[in-house]
PDB file of N, CA, C and O in Angstrom:
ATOM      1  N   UNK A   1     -25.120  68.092  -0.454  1.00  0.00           N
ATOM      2  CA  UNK A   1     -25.405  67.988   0.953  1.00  0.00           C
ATOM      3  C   UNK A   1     -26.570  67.005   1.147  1.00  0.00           C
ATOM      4  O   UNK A   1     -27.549  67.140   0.413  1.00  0.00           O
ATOM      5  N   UNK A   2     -26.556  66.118   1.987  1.00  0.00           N
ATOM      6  CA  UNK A   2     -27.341  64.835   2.550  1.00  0.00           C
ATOM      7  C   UNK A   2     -28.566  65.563   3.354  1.00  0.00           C
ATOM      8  O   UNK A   2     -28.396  66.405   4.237  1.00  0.00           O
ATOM      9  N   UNK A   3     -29.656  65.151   2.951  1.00  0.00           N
ATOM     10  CA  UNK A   3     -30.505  65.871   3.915  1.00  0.00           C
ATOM     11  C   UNK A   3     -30.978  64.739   5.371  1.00  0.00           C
ATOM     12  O   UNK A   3     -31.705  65.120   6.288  1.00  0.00           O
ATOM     13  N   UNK A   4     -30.333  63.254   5.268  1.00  0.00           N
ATOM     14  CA  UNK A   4     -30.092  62.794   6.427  1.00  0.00           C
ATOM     15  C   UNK A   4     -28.903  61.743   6.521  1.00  0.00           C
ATOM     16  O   UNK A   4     -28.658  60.656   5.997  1.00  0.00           O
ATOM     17  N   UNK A   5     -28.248  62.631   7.488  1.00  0.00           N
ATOM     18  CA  UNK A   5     -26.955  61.090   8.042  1.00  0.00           C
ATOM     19  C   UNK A   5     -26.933  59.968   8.315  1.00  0.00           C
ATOM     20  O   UNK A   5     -27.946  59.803   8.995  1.00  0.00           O
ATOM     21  N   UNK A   6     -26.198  58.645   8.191  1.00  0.00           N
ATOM     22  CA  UNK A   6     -26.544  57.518   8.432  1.00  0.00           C
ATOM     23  C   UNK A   6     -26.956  57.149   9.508  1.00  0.00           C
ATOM     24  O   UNK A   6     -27.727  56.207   9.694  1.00  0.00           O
ATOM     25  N   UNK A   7     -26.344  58.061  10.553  1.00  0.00           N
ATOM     26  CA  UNK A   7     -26.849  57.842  11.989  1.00  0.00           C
ATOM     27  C   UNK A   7     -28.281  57.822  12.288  1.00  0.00           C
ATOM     28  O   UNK A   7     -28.733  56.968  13.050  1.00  0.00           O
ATOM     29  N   UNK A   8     -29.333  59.069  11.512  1.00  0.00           N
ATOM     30  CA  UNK A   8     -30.100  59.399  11.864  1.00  0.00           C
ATOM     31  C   UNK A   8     -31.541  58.055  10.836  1.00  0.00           C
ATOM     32  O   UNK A   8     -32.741  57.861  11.030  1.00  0.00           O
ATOM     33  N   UNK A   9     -30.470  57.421   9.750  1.00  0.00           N
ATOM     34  CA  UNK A   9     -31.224  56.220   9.221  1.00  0.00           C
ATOM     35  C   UNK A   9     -31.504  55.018  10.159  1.00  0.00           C
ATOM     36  O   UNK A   9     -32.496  54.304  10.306  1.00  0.00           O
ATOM     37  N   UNK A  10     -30.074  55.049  10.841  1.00  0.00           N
ATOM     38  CA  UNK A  10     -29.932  54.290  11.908  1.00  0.00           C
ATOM     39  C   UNK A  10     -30.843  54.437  13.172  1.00  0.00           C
ATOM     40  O   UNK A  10     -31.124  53.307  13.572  1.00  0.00           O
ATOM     41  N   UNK A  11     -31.374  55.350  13.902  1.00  0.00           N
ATOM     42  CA  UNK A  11     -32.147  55.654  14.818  1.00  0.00           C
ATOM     43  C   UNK A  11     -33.389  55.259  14.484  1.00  0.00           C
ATOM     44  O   UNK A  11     -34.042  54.464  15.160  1.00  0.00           O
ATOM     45  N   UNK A  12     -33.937  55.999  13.009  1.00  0.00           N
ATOM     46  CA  UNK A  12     -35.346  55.838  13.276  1.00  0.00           C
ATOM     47  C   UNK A  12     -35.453  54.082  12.459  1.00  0.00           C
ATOM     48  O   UNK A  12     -36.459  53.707  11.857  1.00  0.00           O
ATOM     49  N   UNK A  13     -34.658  53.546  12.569  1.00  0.00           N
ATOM     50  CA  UNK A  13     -34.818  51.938  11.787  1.00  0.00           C
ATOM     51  C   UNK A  13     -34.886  51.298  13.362  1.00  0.00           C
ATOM     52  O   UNK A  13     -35.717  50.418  13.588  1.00  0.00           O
ATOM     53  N   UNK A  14     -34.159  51.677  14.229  1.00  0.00           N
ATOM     54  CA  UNK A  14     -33.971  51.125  15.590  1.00  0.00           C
ATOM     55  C   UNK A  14     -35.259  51.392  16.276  1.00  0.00           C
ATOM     56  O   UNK A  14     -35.924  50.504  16.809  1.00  0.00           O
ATOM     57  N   UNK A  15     -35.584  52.628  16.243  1.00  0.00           N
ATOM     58  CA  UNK A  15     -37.067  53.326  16.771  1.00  0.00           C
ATOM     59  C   UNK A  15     -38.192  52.330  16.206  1.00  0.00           C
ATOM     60  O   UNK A  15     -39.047  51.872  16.964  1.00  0.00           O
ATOM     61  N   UNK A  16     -38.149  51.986  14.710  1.00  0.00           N
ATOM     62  CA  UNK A  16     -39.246  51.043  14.174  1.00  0.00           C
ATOM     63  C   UNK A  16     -39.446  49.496  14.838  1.00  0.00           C
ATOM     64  O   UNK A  16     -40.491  48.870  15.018  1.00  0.00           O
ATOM     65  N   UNK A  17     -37.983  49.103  15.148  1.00  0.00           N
ATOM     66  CA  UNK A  17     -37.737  47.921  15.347  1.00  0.00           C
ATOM     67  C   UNK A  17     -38.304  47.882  16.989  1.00  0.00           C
ATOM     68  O   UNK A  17     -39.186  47.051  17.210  1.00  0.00           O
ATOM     69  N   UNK A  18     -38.029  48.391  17.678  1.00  0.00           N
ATOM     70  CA  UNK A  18     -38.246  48.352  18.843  1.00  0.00           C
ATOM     71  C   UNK A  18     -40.102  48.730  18.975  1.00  0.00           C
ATOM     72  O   UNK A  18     -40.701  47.799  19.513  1.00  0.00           O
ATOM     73  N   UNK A  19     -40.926  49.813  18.605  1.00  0.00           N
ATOM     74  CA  UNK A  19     -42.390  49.933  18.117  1.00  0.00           C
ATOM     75  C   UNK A  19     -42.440  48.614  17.401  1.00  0.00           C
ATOM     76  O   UNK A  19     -43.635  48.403  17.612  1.00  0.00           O
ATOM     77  N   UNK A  20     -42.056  47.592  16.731  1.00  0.00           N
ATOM     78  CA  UNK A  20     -42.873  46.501  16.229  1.00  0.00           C
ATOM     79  C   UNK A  20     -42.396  45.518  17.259  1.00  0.00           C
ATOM     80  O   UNK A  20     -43.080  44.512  17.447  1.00  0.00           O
ATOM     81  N   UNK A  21     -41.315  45.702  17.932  1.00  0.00           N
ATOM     82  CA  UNK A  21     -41.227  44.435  19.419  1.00  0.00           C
ATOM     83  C   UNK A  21     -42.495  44.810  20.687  1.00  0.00           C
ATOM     84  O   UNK A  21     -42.975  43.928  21.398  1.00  0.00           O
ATOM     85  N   UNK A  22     -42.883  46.255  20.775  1.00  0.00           N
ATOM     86  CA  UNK A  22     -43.476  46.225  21.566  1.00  0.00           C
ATOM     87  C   UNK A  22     -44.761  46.112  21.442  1.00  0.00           C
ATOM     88  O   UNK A  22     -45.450  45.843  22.426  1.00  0.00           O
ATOM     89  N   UNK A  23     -45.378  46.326  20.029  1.00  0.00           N
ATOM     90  CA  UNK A  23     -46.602  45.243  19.452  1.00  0.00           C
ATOM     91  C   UNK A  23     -46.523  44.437  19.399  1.00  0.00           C
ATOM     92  O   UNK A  23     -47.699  44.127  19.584  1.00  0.00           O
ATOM     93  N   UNK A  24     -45.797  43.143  19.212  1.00  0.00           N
ATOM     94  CA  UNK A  24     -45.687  41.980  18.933  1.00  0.00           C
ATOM     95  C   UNK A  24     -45.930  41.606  20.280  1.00  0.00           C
ATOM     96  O   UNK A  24     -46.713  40.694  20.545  1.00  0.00           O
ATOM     97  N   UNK A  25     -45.243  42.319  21.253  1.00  0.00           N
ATOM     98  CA  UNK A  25     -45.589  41.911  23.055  1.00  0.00           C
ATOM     99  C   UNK A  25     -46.829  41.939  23.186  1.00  0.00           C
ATOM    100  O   UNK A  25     -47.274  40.791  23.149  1.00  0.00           O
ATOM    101  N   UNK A  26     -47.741  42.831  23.345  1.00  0.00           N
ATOM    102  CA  UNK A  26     -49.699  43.023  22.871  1.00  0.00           C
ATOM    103  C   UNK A  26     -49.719  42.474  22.382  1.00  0.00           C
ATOM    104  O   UNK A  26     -50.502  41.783  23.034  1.00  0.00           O
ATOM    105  N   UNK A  27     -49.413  41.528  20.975  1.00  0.00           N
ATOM    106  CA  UNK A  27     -50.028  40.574  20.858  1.00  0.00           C
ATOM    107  C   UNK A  27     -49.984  39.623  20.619  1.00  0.00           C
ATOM    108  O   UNK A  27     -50.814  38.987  19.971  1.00  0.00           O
ATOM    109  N   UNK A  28     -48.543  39.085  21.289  1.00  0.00           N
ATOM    110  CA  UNK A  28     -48.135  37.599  21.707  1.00  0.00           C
ATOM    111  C   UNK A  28     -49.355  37.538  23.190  1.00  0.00           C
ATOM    112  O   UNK A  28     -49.645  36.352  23.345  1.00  0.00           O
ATOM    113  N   UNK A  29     -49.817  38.091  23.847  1.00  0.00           N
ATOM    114  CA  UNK A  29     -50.617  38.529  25.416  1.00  0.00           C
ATOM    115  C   UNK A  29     -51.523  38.452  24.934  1.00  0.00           C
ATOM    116  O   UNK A  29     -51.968  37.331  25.180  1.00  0.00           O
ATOM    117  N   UNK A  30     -52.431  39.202  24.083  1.00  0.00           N
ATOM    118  CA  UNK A  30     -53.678  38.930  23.235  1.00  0.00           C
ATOM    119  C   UNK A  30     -54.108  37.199  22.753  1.00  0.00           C
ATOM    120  O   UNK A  30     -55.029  36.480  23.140  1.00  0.00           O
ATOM    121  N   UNK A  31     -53.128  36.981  21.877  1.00  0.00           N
ATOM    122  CA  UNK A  31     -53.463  35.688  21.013  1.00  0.00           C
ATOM    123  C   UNK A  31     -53.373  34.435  21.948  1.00  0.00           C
ATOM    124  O   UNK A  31     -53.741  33.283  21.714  1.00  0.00           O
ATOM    125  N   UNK A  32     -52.872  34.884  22.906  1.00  0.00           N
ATOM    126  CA  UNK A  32     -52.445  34.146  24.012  1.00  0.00           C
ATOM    127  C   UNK A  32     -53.636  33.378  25.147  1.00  0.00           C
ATOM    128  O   UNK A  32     -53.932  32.236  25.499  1.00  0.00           O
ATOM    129  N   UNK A  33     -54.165  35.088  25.501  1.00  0.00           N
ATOM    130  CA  UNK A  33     -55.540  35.032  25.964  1.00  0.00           C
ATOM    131  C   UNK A  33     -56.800  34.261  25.575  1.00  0.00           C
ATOM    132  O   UNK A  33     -57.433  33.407  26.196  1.00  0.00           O
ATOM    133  N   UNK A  34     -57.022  34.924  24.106  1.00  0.00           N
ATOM    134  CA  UNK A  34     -57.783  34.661  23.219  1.00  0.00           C
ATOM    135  C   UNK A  34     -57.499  33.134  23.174  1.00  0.00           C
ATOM    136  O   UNK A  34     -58.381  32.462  23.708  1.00  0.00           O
ATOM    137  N   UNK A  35     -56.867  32.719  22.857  1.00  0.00           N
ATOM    138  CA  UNK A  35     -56.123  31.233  22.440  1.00  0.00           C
ATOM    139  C   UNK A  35     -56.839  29.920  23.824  1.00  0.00           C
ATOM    140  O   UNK A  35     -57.034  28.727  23.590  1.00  0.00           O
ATOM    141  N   UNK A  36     -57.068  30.550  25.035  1.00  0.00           N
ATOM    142  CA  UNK A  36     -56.649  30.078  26.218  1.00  0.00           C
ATOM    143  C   UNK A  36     -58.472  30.375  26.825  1.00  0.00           C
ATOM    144  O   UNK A  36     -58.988  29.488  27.505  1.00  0.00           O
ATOM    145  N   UNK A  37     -59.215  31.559  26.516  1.00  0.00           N
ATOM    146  CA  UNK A  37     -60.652  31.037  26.814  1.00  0.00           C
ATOM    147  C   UNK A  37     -61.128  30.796  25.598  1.00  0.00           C
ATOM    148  O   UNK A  37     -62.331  30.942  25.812  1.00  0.00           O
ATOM    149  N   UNK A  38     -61.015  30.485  24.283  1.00  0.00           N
ATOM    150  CA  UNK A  38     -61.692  29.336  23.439  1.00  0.00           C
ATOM    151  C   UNK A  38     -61.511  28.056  24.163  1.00  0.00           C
ATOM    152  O   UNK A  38     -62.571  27.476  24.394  1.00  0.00           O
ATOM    153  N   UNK A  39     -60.372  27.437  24.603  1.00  0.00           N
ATOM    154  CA  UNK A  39     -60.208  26.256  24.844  1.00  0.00           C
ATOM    155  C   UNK A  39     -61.235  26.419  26.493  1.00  0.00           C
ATOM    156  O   UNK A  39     -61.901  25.442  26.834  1.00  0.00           O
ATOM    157  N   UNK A  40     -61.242  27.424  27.181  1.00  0.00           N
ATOM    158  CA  UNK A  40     -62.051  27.354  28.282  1.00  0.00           C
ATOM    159  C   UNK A  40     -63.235  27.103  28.038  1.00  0.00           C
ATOM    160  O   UNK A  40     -63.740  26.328  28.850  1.00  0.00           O
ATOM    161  N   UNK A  41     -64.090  27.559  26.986  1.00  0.00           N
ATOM    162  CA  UNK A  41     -65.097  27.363  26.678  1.00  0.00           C
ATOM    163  C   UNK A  41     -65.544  25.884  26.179  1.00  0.00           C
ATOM    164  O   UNK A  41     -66.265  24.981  26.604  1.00  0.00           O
ATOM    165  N   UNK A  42     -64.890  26.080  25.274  1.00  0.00           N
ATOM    166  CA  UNK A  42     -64.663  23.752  24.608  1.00  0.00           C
ATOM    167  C   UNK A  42     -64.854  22.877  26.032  1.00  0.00           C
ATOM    168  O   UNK A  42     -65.728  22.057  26.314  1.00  0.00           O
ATOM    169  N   UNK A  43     -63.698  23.363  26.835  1.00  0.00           N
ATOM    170  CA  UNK A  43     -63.039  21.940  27.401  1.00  0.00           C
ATOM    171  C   UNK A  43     -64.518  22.498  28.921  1.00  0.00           C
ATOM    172  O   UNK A  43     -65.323  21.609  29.196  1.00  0.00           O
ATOM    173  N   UNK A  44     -64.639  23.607  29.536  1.00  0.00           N
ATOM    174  CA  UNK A  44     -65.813  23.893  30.436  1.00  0.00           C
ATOM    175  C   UNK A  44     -64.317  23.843  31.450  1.00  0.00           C
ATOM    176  O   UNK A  44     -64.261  22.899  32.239  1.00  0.00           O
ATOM    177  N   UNK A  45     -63.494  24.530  31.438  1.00  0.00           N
ATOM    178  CA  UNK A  45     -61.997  24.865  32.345  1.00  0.00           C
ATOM    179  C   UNK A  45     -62.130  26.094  33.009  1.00  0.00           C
ATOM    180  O   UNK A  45     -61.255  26.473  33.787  1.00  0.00           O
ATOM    181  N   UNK A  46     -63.154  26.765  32.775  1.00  0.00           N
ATOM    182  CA  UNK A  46     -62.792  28.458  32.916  1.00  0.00           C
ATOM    183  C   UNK A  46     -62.142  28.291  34.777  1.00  0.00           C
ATOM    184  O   UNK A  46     -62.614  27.463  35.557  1.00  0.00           O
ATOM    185  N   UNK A  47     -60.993  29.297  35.151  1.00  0.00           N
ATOM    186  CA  UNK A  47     -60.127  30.269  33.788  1.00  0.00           C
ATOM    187  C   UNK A  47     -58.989  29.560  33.828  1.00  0.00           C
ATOM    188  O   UNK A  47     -58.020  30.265  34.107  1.00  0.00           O
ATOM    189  N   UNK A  48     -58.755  28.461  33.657  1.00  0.00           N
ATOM    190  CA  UNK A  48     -57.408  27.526  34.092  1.00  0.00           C
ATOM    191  C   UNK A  48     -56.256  27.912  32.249  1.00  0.00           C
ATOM    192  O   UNK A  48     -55.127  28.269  31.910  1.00  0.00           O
ATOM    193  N   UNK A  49     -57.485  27.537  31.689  1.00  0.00           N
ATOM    194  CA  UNK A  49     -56.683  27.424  30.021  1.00  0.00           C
ATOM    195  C   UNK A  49     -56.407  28.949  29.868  1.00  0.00           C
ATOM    196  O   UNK A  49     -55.344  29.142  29.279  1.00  0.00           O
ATOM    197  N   UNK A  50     -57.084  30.128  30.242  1.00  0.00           N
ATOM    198  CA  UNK A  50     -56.887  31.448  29.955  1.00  0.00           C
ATOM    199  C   UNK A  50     -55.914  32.301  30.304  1.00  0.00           C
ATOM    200  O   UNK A  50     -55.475  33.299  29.733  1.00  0.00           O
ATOM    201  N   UNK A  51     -55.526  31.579  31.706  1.00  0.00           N
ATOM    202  CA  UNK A  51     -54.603  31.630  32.601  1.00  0.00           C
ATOM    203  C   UNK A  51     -53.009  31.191  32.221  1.00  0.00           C
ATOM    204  O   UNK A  51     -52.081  31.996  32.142  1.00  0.00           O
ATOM    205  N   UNK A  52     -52.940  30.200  32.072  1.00  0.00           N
ATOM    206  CA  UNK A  52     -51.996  29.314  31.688  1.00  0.00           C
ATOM    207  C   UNK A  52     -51.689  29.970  29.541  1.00  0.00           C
ATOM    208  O   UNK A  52     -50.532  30.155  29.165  1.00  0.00           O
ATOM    209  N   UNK A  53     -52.608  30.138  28.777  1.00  0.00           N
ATOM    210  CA  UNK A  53     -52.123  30.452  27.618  1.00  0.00           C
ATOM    211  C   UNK A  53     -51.955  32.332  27.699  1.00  0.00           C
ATOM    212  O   UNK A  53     -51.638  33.129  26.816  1.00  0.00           O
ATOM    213  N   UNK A  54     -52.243  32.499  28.835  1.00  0.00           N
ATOM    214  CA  UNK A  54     -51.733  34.255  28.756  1.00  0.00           C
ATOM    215  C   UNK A  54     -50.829  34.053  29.447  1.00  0.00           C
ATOM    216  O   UNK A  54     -50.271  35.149  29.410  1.00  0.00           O
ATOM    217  N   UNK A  55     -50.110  33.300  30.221  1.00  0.00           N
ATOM    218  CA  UNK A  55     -48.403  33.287  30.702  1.00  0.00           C
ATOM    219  C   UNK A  55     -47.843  33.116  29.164  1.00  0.00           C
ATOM    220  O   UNK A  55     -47.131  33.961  28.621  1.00  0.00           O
ATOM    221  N   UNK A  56     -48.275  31.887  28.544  1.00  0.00           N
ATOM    222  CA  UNK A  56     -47.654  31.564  27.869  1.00  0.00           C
ATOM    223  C   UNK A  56     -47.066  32.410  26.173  1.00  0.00           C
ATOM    224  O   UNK A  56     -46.318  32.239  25.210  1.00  0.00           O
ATOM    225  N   UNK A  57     -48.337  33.625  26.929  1.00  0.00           N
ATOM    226  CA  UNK A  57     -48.305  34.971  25.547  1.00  0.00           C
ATOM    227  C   UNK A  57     -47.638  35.786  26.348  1.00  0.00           C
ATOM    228  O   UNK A  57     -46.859  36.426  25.641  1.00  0.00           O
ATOM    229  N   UNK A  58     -47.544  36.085  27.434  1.00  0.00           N
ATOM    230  CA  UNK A  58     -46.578  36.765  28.282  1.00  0.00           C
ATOM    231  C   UNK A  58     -44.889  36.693  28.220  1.00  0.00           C
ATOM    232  O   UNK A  58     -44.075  37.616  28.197  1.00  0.00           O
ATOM    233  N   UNK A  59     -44.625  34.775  28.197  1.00  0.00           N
ATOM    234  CA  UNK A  59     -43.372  34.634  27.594  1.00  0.00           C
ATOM    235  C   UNK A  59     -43.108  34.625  26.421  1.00  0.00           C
ATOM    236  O   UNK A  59     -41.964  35.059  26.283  1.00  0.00           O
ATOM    237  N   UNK A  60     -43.650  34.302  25.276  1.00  0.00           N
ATOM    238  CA  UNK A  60     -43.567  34.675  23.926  1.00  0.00           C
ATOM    239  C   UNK A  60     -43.110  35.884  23.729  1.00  0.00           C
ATOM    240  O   UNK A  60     -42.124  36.110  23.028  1.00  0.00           O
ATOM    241  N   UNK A  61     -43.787  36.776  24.333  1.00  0.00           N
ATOM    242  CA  UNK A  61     -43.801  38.143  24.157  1.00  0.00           C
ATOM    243  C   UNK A  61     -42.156  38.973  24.284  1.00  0.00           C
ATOM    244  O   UNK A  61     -41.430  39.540  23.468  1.00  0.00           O
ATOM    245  N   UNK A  62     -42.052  38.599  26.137  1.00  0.00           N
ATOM    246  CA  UNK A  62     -40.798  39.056  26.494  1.00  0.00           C
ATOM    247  C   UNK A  62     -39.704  38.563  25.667  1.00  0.00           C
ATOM    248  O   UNK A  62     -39.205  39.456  24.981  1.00  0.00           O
ATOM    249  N   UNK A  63     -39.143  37.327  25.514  1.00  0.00           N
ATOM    250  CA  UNK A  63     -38.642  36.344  24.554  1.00  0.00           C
ATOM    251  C   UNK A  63     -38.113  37.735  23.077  1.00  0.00           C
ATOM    252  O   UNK A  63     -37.131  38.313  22.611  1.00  0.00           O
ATOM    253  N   UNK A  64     -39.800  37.598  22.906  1.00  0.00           N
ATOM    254  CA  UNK A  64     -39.033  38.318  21.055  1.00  0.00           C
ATOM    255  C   UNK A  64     -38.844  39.946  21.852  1.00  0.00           C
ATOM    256  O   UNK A  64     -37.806  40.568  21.627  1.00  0.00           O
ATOM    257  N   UNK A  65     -39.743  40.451  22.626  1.00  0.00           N
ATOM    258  CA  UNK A  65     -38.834  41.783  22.784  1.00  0.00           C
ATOM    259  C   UNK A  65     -37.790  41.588  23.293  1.00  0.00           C
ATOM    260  O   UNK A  65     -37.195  42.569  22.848  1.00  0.00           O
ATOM    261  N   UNK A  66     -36.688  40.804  24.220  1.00  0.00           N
ATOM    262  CA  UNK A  66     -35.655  40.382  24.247  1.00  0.00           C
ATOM    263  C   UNK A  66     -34.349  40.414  23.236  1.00  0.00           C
ATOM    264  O   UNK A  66     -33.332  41.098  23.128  1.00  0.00           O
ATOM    265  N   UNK A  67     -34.953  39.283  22.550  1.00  0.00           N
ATOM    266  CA  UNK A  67     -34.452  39.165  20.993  1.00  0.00           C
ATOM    267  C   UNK A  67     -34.170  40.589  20.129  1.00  0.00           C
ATOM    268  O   UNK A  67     -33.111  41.021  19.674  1.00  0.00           O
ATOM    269  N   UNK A  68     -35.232  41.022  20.093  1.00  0.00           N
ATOM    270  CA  UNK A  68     -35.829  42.473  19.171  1.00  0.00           C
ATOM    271  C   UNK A  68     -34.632  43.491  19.997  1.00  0.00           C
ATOM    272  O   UNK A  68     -33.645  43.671  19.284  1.00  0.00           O
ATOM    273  N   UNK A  69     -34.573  44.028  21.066  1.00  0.00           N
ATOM    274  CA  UNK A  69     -33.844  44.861  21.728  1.00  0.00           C
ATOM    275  C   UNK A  69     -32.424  44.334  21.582  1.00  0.00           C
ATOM    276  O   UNK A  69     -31.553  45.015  21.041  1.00  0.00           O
ATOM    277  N   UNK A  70     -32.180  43.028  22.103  1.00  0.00           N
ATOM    278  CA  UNK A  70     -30.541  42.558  21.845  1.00  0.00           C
ATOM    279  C   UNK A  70     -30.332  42.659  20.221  1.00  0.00           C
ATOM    280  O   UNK A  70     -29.123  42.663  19.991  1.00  0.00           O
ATOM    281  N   UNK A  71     -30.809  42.710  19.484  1.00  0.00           N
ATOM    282  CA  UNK A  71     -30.666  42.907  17.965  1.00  0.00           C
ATOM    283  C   UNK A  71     -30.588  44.071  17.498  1.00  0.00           C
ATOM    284  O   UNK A  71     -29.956  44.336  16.475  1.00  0.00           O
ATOM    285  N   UNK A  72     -31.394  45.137  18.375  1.00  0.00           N
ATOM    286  CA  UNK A  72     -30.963  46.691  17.935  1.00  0.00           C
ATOM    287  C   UNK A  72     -29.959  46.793  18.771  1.00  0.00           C
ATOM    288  O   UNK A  72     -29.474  47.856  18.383  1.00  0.00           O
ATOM    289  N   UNK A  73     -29.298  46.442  19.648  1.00  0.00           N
ATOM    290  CA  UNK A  73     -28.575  46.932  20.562  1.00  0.00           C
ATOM    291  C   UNK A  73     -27.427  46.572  19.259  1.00  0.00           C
ATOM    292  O   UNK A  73     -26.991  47.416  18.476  1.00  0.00           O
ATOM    293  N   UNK A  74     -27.114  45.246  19.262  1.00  0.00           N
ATOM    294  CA  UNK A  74     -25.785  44.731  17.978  1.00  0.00           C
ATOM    295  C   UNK A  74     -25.884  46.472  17.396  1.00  0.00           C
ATOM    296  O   UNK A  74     -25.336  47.471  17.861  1.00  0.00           O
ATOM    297  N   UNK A  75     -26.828  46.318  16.187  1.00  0.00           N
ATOM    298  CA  UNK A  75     -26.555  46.762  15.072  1.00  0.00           C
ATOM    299  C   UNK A  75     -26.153  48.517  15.306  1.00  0.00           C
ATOM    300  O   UNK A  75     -25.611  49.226  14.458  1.00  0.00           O
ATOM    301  N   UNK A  76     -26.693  49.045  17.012  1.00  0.00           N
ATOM    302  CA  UNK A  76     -26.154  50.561  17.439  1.00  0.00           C
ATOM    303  C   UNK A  76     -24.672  49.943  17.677  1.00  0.00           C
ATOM    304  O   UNK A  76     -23.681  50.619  17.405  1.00  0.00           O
ATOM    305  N   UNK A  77     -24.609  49.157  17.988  1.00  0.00           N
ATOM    306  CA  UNK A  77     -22.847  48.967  18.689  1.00  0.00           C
ATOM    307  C   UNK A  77     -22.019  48.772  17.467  1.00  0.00           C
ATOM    308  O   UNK A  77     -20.850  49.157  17.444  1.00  0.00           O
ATOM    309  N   UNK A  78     -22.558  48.216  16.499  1.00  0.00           N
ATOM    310  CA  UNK A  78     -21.733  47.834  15.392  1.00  0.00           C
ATOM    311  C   UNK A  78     -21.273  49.354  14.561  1.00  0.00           C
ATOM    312  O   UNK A  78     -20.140  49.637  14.173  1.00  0.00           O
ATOM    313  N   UNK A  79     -22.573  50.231  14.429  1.00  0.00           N
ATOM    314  CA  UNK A  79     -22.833  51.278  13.849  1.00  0.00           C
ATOM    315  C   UNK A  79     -21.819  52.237  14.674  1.00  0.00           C
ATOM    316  O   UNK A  79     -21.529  53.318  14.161  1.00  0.00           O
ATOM    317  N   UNK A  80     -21.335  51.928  15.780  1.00  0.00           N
ATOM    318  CA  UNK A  80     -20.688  53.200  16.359  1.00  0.00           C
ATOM    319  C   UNK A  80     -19.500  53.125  16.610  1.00  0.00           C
ATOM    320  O   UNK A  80     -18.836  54.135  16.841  1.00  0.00           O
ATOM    321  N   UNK A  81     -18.726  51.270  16.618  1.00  0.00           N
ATOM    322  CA  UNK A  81     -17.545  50.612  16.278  1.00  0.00           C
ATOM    323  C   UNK A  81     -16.838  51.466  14.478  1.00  0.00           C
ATOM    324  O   UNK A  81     -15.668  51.753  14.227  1.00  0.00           O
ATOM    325  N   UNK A  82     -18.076  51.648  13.567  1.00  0.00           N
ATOM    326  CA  UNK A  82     -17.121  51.925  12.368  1.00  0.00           C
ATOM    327  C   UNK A  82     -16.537  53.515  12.470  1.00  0.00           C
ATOM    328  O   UNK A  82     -17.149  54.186  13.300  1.00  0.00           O
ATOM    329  N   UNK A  83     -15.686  54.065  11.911  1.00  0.00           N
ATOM    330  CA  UNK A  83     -15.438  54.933  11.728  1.00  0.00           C
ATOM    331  C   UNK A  83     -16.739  55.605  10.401  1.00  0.00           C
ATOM    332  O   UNK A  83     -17.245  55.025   9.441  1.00  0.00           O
ATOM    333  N   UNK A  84     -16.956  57.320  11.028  1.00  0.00           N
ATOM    334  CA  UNK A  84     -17.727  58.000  10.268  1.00  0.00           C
ATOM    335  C   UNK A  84     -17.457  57.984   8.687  1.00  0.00           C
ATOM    336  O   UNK A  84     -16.279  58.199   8.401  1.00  0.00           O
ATOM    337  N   UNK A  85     -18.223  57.794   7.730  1.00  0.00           N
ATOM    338  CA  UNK A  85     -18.167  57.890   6.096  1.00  0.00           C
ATOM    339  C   UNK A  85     -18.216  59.612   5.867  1.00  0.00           C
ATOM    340  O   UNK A  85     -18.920  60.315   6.592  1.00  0.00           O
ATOM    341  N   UNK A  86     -17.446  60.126   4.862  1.00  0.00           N
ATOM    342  CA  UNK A  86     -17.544  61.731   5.318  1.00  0.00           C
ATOM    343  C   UNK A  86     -17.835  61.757   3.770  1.00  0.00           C
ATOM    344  O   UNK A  86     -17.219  61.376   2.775  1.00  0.00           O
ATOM    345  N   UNK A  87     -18.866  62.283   3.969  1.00  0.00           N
ATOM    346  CA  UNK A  87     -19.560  62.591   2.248  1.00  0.00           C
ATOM    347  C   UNK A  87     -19.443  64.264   2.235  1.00  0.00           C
ATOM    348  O   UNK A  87     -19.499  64.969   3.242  1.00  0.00           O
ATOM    349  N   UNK A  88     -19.284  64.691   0.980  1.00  0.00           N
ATOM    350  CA  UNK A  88     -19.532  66.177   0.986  1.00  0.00           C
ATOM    351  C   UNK A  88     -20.495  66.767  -0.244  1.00  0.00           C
ATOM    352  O   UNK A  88     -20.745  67.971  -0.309  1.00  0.00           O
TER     353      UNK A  88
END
């Protein structure tokens, strides 16, 4: 007897994947920020560069959670297209 089903390998791999898209969103927004008042400071822009490189961590962000979600979505649809493996 299996003490877990493939399904349930399947969930918490999907659960991981989706927790590292929604960090990667924090900190595509972070590095973004960060990225955007260094250059405010250099160039004497404040907050034009801070502004403009936190959109630009904003779309990064959505982008790979996008990606990240349409990629777990495949691999649940694929996973539920096969017929069950029946182990005993």
């Amino acid at each position: 007897m299996a003490l877990f089903r493939n399904s349930d390998a399947s969930m918490v791999r999907t659960a991981g994947e989706l927790s590292a898209a929604f960090l990667s969103f924090i900190v595509a927004i972070a590095l973004g920020w960060w990225f955007g008042h260094m250059l405010d400071g250099r160039l004497g822009t404040p907050p034009w560069m801070t502004m403009l490189f936190s959109l630009f961590g904003v779309v990064a962000g959505v982008l790979n959670v996008y990606r990240t979600v349409s990629r777990a979505m495949r691999s649940v649809g694929q996973s539920q297209s096969r017929p069950p493996s029946r182990r005993d």
